[in-house]
CHARMM internal coordinates of N, CA and C (Angstrom, degrees):
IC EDIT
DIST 1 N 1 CA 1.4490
DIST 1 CA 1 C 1.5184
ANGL 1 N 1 CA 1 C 109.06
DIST 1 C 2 N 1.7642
ANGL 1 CA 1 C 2 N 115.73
DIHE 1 N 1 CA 1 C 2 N 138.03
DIST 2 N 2 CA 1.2216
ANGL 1 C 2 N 2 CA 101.30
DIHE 1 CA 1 C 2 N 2 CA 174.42
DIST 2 CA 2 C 1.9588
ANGL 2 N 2 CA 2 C 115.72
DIHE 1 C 2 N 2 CA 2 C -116.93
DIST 2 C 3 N 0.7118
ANGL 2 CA 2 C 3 N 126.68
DIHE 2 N 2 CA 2 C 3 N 116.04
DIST 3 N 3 CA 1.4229
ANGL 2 C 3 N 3 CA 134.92
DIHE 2 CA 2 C 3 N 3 CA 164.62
DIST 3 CA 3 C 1.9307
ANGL 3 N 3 CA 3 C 107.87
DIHE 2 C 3 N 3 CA 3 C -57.23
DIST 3 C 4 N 1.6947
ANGL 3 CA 3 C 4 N 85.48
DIHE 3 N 3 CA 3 C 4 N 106.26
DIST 4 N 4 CA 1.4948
ANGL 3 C 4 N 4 CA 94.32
DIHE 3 CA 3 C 4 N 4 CA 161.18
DIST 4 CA 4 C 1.0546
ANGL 4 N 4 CA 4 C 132.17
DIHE 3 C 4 N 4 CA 4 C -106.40
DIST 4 C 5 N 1.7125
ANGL 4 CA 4 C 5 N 120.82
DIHE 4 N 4 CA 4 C 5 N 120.85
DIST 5 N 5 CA 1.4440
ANGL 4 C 5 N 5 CA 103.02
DIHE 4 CA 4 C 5 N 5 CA 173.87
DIST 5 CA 5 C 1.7502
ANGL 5 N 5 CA 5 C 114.50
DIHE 4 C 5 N 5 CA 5 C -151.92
DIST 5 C 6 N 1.4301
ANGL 5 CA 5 C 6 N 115.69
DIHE 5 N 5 CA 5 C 6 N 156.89
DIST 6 N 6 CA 1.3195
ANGL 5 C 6 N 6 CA 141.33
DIHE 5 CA 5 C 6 N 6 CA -129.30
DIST 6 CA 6 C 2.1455
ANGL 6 N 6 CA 6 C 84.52
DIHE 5 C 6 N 6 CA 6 C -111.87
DIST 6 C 7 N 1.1633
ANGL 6 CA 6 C 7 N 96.61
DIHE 6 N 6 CA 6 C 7 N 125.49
DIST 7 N 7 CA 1.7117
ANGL 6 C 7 N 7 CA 95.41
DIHE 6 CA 6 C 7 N 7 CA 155.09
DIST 7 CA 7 C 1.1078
ANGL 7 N 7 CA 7 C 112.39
DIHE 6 C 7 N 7 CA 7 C -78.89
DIST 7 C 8 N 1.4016
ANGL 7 CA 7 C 8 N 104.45
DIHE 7 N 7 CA 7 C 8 N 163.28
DIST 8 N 8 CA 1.8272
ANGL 7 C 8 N 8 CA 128.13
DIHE 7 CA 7 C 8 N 8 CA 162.85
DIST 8 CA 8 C 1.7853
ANGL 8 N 8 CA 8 C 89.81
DIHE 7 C 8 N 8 CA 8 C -57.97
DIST 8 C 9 N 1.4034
ANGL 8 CA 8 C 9 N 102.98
DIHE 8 N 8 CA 8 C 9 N 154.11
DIST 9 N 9 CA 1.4844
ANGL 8 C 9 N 9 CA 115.70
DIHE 8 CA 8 C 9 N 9 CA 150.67
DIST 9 CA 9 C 1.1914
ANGL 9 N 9 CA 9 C 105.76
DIHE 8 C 9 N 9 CA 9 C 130.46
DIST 9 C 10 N 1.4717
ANGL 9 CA 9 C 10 N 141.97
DIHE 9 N 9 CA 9 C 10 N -153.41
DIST 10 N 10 CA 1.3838
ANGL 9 C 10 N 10 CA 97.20
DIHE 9 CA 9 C 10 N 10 CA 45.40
DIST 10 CA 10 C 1.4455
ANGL 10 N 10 CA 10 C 103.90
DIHE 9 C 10 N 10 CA 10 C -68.59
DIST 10 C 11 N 1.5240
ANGL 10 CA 10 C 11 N 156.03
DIHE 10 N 10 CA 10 C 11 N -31.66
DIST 11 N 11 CA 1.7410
ANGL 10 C 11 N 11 CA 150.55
DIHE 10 CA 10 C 11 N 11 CA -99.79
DIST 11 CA 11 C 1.8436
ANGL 11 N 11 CA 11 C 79.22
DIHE 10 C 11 N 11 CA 11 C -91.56
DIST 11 C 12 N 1.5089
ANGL 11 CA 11 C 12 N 125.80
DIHE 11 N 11 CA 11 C 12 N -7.72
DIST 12 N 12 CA 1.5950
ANGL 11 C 12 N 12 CA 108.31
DIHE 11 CA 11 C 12 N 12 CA -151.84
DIST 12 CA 12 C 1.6039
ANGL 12 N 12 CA 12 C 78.69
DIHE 11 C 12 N 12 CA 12 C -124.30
DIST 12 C 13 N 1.0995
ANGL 12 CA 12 C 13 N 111.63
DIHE 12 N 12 CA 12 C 13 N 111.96
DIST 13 N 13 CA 1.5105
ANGL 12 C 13 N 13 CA 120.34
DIHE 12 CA 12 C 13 N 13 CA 171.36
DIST 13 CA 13 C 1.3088
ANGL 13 N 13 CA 13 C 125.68
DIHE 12 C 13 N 13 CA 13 C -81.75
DIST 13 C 14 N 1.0319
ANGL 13 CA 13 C 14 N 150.78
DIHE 13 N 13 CA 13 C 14 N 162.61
DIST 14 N 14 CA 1.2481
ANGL 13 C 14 N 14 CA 135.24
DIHE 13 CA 13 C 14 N 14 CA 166.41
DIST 14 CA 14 C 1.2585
ANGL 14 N 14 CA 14 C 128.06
DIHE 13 C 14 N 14 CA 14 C -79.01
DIST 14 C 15 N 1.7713
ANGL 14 CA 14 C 15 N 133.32
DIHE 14 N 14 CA 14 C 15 N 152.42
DIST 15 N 15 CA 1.9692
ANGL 14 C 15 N 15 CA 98.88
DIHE 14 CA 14 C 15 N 15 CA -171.57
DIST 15 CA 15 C 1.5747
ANGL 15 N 15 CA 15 C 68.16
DIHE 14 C 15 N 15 CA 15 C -154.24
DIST 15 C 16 N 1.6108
ANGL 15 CA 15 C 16 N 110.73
DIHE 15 N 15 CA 15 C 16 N 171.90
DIST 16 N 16 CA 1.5727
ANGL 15 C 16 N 16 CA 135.41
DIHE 15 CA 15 C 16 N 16 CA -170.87
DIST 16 CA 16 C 1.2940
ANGL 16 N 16 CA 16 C 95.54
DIHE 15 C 16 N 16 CA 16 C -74.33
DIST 16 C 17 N 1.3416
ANGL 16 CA 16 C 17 N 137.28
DIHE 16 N 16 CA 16 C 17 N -39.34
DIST 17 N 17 CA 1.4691
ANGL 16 C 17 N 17 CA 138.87
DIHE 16 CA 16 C 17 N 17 CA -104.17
DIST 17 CA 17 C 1.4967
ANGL 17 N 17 CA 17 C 107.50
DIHE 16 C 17 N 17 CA 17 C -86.92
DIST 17 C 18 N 2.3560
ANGL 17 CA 17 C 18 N 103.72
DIHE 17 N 17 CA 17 C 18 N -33.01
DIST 18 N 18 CA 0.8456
ANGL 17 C 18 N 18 CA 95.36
DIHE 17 CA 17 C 18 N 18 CA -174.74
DIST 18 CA 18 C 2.1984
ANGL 18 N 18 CA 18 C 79.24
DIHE 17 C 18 N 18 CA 18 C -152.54
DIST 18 C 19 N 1.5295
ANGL 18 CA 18 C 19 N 105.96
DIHE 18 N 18 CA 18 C 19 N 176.57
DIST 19 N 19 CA 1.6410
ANGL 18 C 19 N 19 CA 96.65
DIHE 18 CA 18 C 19 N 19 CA 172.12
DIST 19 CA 19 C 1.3776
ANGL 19 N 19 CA 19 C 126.29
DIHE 18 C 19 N 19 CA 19 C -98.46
DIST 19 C 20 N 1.7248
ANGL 19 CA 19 C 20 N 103.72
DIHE 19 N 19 CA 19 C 20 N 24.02
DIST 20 N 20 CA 1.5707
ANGL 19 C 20 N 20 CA 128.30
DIHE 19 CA 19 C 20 N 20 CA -164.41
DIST 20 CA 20 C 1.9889
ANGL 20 N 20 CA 20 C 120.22
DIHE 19 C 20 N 20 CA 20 C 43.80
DIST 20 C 21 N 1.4629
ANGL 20 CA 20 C 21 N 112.37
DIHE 20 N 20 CA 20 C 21 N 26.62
DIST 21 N 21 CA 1.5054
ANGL 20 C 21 N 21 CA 123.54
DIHE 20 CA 20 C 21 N 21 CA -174.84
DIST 21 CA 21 C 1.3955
ANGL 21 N 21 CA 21 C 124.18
DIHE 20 C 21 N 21 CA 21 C 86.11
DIST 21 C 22 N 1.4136
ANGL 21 CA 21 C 22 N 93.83
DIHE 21 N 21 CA 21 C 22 N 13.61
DIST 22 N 22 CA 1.8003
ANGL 21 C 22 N 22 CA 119.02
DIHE 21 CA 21 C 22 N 22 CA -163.78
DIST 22 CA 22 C 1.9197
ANGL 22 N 22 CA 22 C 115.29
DIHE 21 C 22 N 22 CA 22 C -86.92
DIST 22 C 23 N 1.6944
ANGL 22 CA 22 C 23 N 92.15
DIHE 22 N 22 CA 22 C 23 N -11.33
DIST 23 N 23 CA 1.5382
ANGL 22 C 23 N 23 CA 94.51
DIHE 22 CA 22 C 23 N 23 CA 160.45
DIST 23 CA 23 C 1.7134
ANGL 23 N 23 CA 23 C 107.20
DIHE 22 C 23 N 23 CA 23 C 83.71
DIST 23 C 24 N 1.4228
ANGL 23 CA 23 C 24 N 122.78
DIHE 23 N 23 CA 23 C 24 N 14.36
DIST 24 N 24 CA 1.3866
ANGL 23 C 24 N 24 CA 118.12
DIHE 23 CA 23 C 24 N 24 CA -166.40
DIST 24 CA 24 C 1.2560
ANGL 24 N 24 CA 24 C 100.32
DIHE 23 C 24 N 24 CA 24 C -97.22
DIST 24 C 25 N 1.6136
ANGL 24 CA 24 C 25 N 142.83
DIHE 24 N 24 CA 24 C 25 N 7.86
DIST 25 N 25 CA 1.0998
ANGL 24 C 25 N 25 CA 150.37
DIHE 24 CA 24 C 25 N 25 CA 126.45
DIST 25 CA 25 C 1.7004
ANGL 25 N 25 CA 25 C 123.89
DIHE 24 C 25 N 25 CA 25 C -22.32
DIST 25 C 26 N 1.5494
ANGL 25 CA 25 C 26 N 100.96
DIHE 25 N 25 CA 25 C 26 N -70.44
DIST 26 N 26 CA 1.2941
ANGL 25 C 26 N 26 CA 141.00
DIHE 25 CA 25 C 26 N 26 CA 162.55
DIST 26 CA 26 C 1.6293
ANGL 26 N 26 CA 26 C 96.47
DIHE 25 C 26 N 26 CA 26 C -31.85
DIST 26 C 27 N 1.3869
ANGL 26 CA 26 C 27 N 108.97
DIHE 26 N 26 CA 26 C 27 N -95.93
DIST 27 N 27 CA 1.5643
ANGL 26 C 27 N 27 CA 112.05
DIHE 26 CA 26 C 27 N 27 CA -170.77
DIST 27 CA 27 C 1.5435
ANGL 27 N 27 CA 27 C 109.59
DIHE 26 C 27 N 27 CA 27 C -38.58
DIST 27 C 28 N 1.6449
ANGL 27 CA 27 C 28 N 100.50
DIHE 27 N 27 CA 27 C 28 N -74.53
DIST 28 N 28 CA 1.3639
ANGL 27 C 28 N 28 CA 84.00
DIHE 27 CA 27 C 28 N 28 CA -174.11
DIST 28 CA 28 C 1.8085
ANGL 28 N 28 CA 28 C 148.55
DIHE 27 C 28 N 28 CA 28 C -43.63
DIST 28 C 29 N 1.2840
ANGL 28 CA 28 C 29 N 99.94
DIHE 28 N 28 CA 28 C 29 N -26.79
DIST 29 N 29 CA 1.2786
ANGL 28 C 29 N 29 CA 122.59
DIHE 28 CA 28 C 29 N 29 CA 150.58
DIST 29 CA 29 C 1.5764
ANGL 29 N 29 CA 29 C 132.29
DIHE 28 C 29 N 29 CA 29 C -51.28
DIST 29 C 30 N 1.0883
ANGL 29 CA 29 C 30 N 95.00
DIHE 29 N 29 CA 29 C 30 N -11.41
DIST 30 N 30 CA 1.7644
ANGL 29 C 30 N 30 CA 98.82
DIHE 29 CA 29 C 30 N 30 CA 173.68
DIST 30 CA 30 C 1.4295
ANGL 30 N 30 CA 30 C 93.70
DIHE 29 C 30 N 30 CA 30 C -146.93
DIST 30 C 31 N 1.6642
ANGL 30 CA 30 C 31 N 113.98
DIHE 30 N 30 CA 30 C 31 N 54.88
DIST 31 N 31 CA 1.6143
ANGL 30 C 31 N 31 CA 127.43
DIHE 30 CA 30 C 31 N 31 CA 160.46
DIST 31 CA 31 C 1.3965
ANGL 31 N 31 CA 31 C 126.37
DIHE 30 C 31 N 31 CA 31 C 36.65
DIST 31 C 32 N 1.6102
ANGL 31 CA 31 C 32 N 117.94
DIHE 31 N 31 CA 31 C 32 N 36.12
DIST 32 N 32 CA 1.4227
ANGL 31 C 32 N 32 CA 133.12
DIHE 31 CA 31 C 32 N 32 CA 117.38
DIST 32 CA 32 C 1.9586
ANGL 32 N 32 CA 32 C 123.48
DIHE 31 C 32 N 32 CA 32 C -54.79
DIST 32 C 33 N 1.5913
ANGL 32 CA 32 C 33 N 88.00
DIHE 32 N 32 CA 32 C 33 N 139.10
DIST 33 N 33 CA 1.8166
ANGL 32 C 33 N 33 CA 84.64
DIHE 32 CA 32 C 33 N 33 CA 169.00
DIST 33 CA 33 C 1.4094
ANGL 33 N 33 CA 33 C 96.50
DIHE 32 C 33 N 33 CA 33 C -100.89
DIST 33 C 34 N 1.3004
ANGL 33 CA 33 C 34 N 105.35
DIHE 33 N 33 CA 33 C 34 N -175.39
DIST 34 N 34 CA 1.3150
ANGL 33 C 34 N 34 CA 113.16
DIHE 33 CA 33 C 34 N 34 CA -166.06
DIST 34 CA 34 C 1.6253
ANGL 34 N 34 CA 34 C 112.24
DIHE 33 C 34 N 34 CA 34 C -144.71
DIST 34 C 35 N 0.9355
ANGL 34 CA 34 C 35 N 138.79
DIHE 34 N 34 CA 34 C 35 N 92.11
DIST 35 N 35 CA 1.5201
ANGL 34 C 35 N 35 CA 144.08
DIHE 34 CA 34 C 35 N 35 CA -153.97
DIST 35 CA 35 C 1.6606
ANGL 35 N 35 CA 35 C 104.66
DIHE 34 C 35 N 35 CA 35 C -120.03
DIST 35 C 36 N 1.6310
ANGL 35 CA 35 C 36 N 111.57
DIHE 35 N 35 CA 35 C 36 N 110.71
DIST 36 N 36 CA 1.1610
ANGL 35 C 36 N 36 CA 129.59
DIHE 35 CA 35 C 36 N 36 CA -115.49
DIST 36 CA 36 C 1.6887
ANGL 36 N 36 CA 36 C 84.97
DIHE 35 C 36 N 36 CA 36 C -152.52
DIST 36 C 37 N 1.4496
ANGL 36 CA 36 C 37 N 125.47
DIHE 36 N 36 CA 36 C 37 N 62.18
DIST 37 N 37 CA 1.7508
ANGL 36 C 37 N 37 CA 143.72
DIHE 36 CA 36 C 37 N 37 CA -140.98
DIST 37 CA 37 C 1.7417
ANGL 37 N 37 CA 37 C 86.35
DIHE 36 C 37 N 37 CA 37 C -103.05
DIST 37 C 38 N 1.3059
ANGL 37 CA 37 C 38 N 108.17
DIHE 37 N 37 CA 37 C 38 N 127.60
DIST 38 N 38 CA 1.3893
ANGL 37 C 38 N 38 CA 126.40
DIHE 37 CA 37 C 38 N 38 CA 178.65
DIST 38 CA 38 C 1.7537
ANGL 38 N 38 CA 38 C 90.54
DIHE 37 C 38 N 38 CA 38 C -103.26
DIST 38 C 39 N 1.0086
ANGL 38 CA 38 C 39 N 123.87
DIHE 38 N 38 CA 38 C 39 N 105.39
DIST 39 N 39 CA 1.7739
ANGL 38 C 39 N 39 CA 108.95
DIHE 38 CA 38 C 39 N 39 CA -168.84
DIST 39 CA 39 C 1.7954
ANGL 39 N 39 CA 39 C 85.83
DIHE 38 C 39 N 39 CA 39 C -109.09
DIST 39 C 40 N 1.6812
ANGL 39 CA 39 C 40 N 88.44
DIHE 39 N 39 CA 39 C 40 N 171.20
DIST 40 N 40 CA 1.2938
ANGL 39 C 40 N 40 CA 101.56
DIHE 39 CA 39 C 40 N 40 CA 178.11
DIST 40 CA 40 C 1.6639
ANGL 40 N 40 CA 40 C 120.01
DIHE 39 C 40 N 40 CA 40 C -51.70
DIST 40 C 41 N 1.7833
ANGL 40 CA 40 C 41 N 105.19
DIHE 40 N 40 CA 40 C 41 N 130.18
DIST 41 N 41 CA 1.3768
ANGL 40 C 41 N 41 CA 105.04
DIHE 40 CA 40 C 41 N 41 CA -177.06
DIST 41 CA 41 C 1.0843
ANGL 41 N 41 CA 41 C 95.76
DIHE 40 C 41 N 41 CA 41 C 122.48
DIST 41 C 42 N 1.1986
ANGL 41 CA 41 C 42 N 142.45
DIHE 41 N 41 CA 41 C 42 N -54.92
DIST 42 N 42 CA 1.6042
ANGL 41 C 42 N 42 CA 148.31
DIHE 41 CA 41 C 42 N 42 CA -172.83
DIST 42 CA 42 C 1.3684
ANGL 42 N 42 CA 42 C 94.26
DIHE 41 C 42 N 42 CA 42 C -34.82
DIST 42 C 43 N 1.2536
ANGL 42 CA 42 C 43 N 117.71
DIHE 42 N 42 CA 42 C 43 N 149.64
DIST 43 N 43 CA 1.6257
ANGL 42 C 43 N 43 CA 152.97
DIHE 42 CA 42 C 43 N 43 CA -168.73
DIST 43 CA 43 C 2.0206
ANGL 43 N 43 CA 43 C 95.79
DIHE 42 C 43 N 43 CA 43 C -90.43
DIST 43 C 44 N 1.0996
ANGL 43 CA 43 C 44 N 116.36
DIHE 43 N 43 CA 43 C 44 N 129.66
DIST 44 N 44 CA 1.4735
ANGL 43 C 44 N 44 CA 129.79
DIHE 43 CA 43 C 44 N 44 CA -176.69
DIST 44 CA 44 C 1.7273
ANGL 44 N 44 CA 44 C 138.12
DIHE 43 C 44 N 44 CA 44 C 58.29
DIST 44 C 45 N 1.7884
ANGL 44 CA 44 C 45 N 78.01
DIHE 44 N 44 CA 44 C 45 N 61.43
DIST 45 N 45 CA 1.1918
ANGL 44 C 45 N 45 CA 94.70
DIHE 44 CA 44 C 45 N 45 CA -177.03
DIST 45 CA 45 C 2.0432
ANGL 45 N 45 CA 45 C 125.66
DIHE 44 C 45 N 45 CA 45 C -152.36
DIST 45 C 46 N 1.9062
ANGL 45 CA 45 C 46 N 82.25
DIHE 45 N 45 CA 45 C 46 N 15.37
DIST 46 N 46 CA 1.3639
ANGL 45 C 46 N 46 CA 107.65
DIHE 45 CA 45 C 46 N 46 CA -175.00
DIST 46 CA 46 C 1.6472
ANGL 46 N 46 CA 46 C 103.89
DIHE 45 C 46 N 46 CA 46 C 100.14
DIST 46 C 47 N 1.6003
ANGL 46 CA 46 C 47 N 108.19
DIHE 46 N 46 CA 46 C 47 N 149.89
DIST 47 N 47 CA 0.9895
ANGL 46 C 47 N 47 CA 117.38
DIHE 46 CA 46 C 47 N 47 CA 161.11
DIST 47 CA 47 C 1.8314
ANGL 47 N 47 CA 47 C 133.89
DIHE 46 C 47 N 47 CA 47 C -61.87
DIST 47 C 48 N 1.2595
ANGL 47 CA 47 C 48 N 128.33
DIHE 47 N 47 CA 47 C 48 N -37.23
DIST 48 N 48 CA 1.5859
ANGL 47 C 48 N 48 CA 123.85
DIHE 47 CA 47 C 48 N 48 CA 151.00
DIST 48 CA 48 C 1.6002
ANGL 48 N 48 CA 48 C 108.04
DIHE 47 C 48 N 48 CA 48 C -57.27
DIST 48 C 49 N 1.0773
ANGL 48 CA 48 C 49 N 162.81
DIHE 48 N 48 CA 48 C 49 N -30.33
DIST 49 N 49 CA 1.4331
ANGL 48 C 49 N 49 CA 153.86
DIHE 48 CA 48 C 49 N 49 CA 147.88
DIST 49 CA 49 C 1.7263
ANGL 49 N 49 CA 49 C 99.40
DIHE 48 C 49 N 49 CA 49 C -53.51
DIST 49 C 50 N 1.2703
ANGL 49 CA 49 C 50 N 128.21
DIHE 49 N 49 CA 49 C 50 N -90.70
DIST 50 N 50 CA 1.3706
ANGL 49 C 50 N 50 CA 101.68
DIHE 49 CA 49 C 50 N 50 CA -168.82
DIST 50 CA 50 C 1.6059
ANGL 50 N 50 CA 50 C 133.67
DIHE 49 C 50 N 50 CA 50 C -57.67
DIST 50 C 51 N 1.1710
ANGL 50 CA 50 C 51 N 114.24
DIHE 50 N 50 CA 50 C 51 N 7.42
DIST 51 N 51 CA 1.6711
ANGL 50 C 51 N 51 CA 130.75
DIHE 50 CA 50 C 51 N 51 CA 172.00
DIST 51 CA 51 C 1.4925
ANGL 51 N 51 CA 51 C 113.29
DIHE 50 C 51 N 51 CA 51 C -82.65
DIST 51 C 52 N 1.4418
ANGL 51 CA 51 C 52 N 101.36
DIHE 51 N 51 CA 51 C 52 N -16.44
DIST 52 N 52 CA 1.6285
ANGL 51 C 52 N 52 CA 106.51
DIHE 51 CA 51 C 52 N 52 CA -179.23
DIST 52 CA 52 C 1.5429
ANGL 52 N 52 CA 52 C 130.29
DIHE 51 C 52 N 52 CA 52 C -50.77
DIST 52 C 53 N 1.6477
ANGL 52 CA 52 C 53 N 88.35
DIHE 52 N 52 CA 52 C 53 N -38.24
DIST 53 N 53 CA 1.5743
ANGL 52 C 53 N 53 CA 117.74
DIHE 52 CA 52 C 53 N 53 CA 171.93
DIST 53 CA 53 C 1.3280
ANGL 53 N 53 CA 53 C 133.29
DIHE 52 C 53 N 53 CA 53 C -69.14
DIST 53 C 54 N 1.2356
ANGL 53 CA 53 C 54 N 91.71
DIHE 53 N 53 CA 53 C 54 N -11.58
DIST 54 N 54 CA 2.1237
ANGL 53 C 54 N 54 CA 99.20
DIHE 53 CA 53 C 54 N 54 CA -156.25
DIST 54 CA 54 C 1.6837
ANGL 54 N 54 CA 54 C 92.19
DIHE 53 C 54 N 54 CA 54 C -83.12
DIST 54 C 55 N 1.5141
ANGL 54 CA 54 C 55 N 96.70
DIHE 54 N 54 CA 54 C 55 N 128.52
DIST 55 N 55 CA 1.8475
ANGL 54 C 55 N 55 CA 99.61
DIHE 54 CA 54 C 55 N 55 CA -177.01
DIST 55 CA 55 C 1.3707
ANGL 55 N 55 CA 55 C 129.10
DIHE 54 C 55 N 55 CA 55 C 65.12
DIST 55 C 56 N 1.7867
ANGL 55 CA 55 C 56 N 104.29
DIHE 55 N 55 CA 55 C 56 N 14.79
DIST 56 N 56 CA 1.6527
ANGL 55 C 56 N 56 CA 114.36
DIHE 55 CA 55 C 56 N 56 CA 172.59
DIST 56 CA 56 C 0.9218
ANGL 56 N 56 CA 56 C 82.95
DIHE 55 C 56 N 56 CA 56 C -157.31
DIST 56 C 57 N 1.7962
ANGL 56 CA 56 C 57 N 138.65
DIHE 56 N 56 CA 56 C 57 N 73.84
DIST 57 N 57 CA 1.3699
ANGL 56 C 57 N 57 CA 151.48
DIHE 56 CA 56 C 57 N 57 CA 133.65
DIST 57 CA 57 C 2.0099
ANGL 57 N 57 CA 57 C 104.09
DIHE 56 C 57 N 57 CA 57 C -51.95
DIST 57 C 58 N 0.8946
ANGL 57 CA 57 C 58 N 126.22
DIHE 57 N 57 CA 57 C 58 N 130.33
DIST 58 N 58 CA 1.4720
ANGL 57 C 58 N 58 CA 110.69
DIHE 57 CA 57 C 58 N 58 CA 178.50
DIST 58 CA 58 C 1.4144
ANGL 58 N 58 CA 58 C 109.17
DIHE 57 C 58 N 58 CA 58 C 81.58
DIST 58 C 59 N 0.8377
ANGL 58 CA 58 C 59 N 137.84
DIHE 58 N 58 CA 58 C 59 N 15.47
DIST 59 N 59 CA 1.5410
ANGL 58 C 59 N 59 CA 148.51
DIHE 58 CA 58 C 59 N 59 CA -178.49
DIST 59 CA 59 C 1.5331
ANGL 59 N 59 CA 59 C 114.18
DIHE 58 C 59 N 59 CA 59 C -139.47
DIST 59 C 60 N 1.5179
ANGL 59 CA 59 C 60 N 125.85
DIHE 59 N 59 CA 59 C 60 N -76.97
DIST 60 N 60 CA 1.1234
ANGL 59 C 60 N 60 CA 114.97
DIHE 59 CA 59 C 60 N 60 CA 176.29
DIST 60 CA 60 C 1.4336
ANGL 60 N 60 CA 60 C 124.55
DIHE 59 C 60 N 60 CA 60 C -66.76
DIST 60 C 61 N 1.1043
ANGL 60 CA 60 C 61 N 106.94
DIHE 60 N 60 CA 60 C 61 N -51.56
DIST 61 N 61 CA 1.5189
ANGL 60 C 61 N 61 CA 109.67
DIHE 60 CA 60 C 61 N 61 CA 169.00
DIST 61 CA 61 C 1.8618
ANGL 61 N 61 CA 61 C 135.49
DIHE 60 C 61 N 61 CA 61 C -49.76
DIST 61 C 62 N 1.4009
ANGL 61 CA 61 C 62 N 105.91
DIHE 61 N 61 CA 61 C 62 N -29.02
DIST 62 N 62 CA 1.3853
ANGL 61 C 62 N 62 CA 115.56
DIHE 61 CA 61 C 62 N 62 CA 154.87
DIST 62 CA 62 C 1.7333
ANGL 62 N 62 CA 62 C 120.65
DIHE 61 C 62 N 62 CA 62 C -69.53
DIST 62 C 63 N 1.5551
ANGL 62 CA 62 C 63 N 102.45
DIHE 62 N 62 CA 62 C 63 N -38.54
DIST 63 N 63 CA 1.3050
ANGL 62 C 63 N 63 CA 99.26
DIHE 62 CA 62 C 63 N 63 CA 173.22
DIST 63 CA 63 C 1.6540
ANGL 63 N 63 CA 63 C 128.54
DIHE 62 C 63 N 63 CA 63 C -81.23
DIST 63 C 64 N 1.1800
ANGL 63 CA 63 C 64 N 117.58
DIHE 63 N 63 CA 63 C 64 N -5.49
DIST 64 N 64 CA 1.2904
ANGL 63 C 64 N 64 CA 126.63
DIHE 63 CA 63 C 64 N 64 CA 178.18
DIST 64 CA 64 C 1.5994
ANGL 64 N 64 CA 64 C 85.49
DIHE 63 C 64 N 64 CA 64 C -94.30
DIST 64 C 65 N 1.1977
ANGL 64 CA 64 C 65 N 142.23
DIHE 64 N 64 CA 64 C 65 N -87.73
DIST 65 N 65 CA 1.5597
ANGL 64 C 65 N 65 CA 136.21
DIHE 64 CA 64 C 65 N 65 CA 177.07
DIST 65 CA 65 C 1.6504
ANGL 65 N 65 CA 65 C 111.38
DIHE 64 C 65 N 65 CA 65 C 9.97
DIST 65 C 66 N 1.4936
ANGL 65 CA 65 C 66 N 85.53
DIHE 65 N 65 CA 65 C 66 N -58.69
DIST 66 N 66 CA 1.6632
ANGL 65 C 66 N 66 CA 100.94
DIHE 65 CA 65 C 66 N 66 CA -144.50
DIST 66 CA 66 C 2.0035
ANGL 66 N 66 CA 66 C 84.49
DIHE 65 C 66 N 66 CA 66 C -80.04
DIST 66 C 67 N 1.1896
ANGL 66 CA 66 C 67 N 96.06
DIHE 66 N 66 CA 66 C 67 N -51.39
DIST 67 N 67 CA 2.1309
ANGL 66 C 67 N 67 CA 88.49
DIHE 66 CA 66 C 67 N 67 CA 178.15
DIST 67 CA 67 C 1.6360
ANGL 67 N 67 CA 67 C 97.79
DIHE 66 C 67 N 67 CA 67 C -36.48
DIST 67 C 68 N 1.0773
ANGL 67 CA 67 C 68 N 111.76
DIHE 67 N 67 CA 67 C 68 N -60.20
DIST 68 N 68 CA 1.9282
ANGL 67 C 68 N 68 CA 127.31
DIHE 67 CA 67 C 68 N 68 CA -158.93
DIST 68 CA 68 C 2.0332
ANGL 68 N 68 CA 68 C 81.43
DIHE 67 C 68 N 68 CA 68 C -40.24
DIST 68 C 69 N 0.9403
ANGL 68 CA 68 C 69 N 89.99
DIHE 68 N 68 CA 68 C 69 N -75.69
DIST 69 N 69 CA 1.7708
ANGL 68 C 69 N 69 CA 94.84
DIHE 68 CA 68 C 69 N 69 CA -173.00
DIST 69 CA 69 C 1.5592
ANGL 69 N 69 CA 69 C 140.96
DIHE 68 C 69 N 69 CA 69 C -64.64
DIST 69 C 70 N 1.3666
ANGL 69 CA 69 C 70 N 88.39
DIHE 69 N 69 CA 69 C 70 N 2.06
DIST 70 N 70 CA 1.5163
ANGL 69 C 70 N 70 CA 125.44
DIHE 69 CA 69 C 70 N 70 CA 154.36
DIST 70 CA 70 C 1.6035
ANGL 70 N 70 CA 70 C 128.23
DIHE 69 C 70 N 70 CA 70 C -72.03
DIST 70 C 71 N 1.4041
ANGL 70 CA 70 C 71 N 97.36
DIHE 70 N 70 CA 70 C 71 N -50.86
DIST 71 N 71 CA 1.0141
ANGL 70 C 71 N 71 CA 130.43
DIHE 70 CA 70 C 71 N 71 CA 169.29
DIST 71 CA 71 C 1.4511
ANGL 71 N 71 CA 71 C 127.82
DIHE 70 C 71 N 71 CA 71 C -41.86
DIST 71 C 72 N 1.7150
ANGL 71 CA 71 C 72 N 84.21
DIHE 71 N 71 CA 71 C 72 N -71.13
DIST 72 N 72 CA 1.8359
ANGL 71 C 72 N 72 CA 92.43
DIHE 71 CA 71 C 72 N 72 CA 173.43
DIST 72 CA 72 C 1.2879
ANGL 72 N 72 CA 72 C 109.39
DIHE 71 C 72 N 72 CA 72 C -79.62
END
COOR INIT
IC SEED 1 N 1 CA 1 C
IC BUILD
């Protein structure tokens, strides 16, 4: 099973470092994956990547999600 989920932001990107209190420790630990989609717009990754978003809030970001889970 895979657990998808979307950060706040875009300005709050997603990073390894920590699972921001989001519990993906938890899942994965009892053999959930965890797919953890920085979609277009996300903060540190150049300005043409976070411009992707501007005026397709609900658009790009669902569709990059939904590739991620396509994917796997």
């Amino acid at each position: 099973a895979v657990l998808r989920y979307c950060h706040t932001g875009p300005p709050v990107p997603t990073t390894a470092r920590h699972d921001g209190g989001h519990g993906f420790q938890f899942w994965t630990s009892r053999g959930w994956a965890v797919a953890d989609v920085n979609y277009g717009g996300s903060t540190g990754y150049g300005r043409e990547y976070r411009d992707r978003l501007k005026g397709a809030w609900g658009v790009v970001d669902v569709e990059d999600v939904a590739a991620a889970a396509q994917h796997l």
